[in-house]
Phi, psi and omega in degrees: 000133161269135179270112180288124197263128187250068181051190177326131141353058164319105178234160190227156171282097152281022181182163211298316200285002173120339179323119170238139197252112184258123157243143176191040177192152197268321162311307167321313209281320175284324217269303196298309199295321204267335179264335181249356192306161175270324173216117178296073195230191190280344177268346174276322185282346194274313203278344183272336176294321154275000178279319183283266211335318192315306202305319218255358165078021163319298209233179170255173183277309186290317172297335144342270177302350206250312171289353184265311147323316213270292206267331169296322186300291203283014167257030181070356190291124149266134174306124163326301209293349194278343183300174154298051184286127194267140189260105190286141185273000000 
């Protein structure tokens, strides 16, 4: 299988202790939605819906990535770049 590259990175903080998850092939992002998700709500289903169109050349990618951002918020995920990062000495 080839993995199909979906513009810039996504990384999310996933967990309290700071772990953070870089996506970056649109397959990781379904593979994360159906398999690892935190929660089962209505932004995992709008984003696996709009990640399989992206995939089926249905949708677009940015609606994709967009729905995808979407469904990380309301699972608790914070986008890496918005954090608070200590500037190493």
């Amino acid at each position: 299988m080839i993995e199909i590259y979906w513009g810039k990175p996504i990384s999310l903080v996933v967990s309290p202790d700071g772990d953070v998850k870089t996506f970056s092939t649109i397959e990781q992002v379904h593979y994360w939605l159906r398999e690892k998700w935190p929660v089962n709500d209505t932004a995992q289903i709008r984003a696996i819906d709009r990640v399989e169109a992206a995939m089926e050349c249905l949708g677009t990618v940015g609606d994709a990535r967009s729905a995808f951002l979407g469904a990380a918020t309301t699972a608790g995920f914070s986008p890496f770049e918005t954090m608070d990062h200590p500037i190493a000495a």
